[in-house]
N, C-alpha and C positions, 0 to 999 in steps of 0.2 A: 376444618369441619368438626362440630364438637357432638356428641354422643348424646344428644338430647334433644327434645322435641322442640320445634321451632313456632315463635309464634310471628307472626305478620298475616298475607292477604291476599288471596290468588288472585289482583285484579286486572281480569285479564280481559282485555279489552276488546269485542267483537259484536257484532250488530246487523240489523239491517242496512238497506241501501238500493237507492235507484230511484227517480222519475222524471219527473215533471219538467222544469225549468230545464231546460236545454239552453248553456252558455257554453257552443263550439267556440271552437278554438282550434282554424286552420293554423296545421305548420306550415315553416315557411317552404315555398317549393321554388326549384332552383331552377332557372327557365336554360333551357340550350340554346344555338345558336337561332337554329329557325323558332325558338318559340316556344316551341315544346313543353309543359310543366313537367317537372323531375317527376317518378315514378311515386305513387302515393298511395298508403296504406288505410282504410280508415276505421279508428278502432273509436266502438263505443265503452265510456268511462262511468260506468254507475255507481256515485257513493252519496256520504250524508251531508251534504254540504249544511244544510239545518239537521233537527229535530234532536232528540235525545243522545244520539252519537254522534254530533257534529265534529265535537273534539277530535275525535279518534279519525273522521272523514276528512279533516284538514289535513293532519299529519300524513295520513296516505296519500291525498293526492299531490301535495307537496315533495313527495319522495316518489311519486312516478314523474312530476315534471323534472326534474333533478337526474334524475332516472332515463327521461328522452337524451336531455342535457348530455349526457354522460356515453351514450352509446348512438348518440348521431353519428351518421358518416360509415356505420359498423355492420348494417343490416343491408349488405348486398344491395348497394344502392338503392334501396327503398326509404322511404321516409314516411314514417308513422303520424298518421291526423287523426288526433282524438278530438271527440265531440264527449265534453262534460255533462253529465244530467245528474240531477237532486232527486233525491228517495224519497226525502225526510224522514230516515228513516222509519220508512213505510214498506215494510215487505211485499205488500199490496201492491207497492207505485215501483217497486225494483221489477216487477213482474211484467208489470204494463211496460216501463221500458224496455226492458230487452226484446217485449213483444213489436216495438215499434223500429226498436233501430236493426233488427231483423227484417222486419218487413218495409225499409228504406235500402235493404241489399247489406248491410253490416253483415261480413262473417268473421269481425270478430267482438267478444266481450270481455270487459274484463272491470275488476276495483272494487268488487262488493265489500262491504265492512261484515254486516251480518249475516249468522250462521241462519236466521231463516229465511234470509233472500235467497245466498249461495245453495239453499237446499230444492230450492224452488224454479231458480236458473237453470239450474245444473239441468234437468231433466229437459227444461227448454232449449236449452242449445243443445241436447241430443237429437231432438226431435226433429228440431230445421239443420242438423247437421253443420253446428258453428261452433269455433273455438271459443271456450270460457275459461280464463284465467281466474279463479276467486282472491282475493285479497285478504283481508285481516281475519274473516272467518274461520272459528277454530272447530267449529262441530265434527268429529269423528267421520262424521256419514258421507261430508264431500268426498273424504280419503275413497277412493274403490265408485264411485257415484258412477260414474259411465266413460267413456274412452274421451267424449270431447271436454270434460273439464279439468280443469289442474287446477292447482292453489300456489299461491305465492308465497304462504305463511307458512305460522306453524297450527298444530292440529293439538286438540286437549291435552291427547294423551301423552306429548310429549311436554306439555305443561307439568303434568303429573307424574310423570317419570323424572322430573329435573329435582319435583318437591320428592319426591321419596328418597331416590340419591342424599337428600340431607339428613334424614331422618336413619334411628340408628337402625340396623340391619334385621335384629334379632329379638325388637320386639313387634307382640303379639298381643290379640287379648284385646285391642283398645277401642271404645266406643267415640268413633267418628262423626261427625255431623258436618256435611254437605250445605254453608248458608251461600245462596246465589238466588239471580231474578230466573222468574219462570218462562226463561224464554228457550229456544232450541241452544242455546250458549250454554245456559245454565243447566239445564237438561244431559246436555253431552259432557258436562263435569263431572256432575254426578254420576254418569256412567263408567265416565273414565273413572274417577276415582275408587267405586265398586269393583272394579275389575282387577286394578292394581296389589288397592289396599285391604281388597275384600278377600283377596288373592295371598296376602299375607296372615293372614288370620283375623284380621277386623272383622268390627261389625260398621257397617257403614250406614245411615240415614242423610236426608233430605232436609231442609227448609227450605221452600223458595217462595220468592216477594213478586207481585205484581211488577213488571217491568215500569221504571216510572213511578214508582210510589213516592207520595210526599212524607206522611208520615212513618216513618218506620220505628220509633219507637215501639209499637207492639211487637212486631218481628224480635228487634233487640231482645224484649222480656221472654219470649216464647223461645226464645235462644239461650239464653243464660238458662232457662228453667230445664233445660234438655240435659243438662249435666253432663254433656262432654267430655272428653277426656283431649279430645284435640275436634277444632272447627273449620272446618276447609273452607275459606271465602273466594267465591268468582264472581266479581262484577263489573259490569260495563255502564257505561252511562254517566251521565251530568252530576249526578245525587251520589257520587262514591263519599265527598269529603261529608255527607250529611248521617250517610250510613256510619263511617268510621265513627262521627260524633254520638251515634246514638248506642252501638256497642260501646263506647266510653264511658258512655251517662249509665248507663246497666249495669259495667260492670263488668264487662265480659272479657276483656282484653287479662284482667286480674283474673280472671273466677277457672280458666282455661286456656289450652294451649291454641294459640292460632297459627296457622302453617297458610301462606301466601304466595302471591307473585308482585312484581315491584307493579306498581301503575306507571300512569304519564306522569310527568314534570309536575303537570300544576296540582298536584295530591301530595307534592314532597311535603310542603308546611304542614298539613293536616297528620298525615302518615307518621313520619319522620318520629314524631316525639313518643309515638306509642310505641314502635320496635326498634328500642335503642341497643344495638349491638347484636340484633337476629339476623340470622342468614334468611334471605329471601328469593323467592324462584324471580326468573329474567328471562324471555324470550330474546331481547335487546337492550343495551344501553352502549351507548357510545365507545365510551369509555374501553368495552371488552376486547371486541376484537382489534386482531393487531395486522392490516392487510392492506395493501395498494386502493383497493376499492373503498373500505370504508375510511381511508387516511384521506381521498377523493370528497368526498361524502362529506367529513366534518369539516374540512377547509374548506369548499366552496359554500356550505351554510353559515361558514364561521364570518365570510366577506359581509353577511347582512345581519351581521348581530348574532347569530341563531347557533343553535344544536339540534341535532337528529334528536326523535323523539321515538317511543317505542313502538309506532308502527310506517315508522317512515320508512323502513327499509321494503317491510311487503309492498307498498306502492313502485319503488325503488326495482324493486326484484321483477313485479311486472313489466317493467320496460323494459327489463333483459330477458323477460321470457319473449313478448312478444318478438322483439330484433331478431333473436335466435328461431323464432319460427315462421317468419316471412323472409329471412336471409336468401332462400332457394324458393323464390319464385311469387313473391308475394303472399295474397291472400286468395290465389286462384285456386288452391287444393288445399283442403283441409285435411286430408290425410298423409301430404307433406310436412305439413306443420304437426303434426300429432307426430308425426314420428322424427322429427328434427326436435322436439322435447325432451321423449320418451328415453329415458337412461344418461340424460345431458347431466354434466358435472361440472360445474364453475361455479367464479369466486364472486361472491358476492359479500355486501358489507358485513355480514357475520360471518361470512369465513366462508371454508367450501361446504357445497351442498349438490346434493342429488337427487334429480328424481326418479324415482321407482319405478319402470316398466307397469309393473304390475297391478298398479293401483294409482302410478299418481302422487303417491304421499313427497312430502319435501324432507328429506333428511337432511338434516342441519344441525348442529352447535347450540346449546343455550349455555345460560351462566347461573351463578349464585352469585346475591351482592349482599352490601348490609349498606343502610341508608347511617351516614354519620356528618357532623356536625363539620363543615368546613371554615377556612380562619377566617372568613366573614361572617359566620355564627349562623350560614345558612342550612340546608340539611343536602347532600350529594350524597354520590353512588360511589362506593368500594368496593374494588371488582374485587371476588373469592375464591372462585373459578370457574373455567371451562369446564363442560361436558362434552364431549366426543357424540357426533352425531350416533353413531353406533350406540351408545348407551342408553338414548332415550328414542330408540328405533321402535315404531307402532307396526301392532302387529300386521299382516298383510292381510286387505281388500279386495280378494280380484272383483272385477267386473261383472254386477249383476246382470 
């Protein structure tokens, strides 16, 4: 780790999610002698299979099927039937569905990508007293939201803790700029990163862009003209490689320091050549952890071509929350299931993690990587290191 301000990209990927198009998807059920279907759990699945964060909605739901895959046979003889529905990413259509697969008898939810569905669920599964798992949602505010939500993921603030950890210790003094979309994702960055870095002696500011903006060149200019000292990027969405291109055309990668998180795969080519030899924050990549679970995880993705992507594993982690909290008894008590979570410790593909009695939070492991050129002349991930979950521990939420 080197003693100076890092530039890259906090793109950190989270979103809406939930509606419309319902393509269930019974599991299989294992009939007994007389008949019987095996014991059946049935969890509703709401992410983006379209819109704006489609990308990021594949990757999850592909690491919860992966995710069943992997802890079938495990959950007290129950067997988990998910029913998939599309959001498009539409906050709106995430809302309507959980209102519907509630009132079809679902108690349980789970797979949101966006921080402003998860924010809008969360208070709905209080309400009808149903389990909500959130998924790649990183907004702050899930963390502590009410007793029946949990998250699979990680939360801003340990985004933000992973980028400071790089950054050197002792200074001060530095005019910050927050560039992210205007949505509750980018909202909770900027918060976080106020608290953090504001907490160190910064001064911290804002831009944020229309979620979905086509042109961002003006943004770009209005950024560069900010005069920075260091630019904290959090983006989610289709348009990241257009954004990258339009701070390029500016200028701004040169003009000041950017401090980052690594994106998905398909941003490698774009990314790659602008932070050559930068340390960059990492919630996941494959590559990091060193563990039964996720050795699981890339071998069986490896059989069809593939690798984990960086939010395969929050889909992933969902399928072990859920087993773990139908194990005792199904989905007939939701306050078995809240407390068969509450202080649970295991291993999942980033390594071990905990959740917090107290609020929920998922304490976990991140990394630092640097994106470098491998001998196919393509750009990959070099791992830098681990963080200890301990280290980027958010502060506690209780229960409003």
């Amino acid at each position: 780790m080197t003693g100076r301000w890092t530039r890259g990209a906090l793109l950190l990927g989270v979103s809406a999610l939930v509606s419309v198009g319902l393509a269930g998807t019974a599991a299989a059920r294992i009939g007994s002698q007389g008949g019987t279907a095996a014991k059946t759990v049935k969890v509703g699945f709401i992410y983006s299979r379209t819109g704006l964060l489609s990308q990021f909605g594949a990757e999850e739901i592909q690491g919860f099927k992966l995710g069943l895959e992997y802890t079938k046979g495990k959950c007290g003889g129950y067997t988990i039937e998910p029913t998939y529905v599309d959001d498009a990413t539409d906050a709106a259509k995430s809302v309507a569905a959980a209102k519907d697969l509630i009132g079809q008898g679902y108690k349980i939810l789970a797979g949101t990508t966006s921080s402003g569905a998860a924010l809008q669920v969360g208070p709905i599964a209080a309400q009808n007293q149903v389990l909500y798992i959130s998924g790649a949602a990183a907004n702050d505010g899930i963390t502590g939201l009410n007793r029946y939500t949990f998250r699979a993921g990680r939360q801003s603030w340990q985004d933000v803790m992973d980028a400071a950890a790089i950054l050197p210790p002792k200074t001060a003094g530095k005019k910050i700029t927050v560039f992210a979309e205007d949505t509750a994702f980018g909202q909770g960055n900027f918060a976080a990163v106020s608290a953090v870095f504001g907490g160190k002696g910064h001064t911290v500011s804002k831009l944020l862009v229309p979620f979905g903006a086509s042109d961002l060149t003006p943004y770009a200019q209005q950024l560069k003209n900010a005069n920075a000292d260091m630019v904290f990027v959090a983006w989610a969405g289709l348009n990241g490689p257009q954004m990258w291109q339009a701070l390029q055309q500016q200028g701004v990668p040169s003009s000041t320091t950017i401090v980052t998180g690594l994106a998905n795969r398909a941003i490698y080519p774009v990314f790659g050549p602008q932070v050559p030899g930068v340390t960059l924050v990492s919630h996941y990549v494959y590559q990091a952890p060193k563990n039964p679970v996720n050795d699981w995880l890339v071998s069986t993705m490896k059989k069809s071509g593939q690798v984990p992507d960086i939010f395969t594993p929050d889909g992933f982690v969902t399928a072990q929350m859920i087993c773990r909290a139908i194990a005792k008894g199904g989905d007939s008590n939701v306050d078995t299931m809240i407390s068969q979570l509450e202080g649970w410790q295991f291993l999942a593909p980033k390594g071990k993690q905990r959740i917090r009695p107290e609020d929920h939070a998922m304490l976990q492991p991140m990394f630092t990587v640097q994106l470098v050129k491998n001998a196919k002349g393509k750009y990959d991930v070099k791992v830098m290191k681990t963080i200890s979950a301990g280290n980027v521990q958010p502060p506690t939420r209780p229960f409003k």
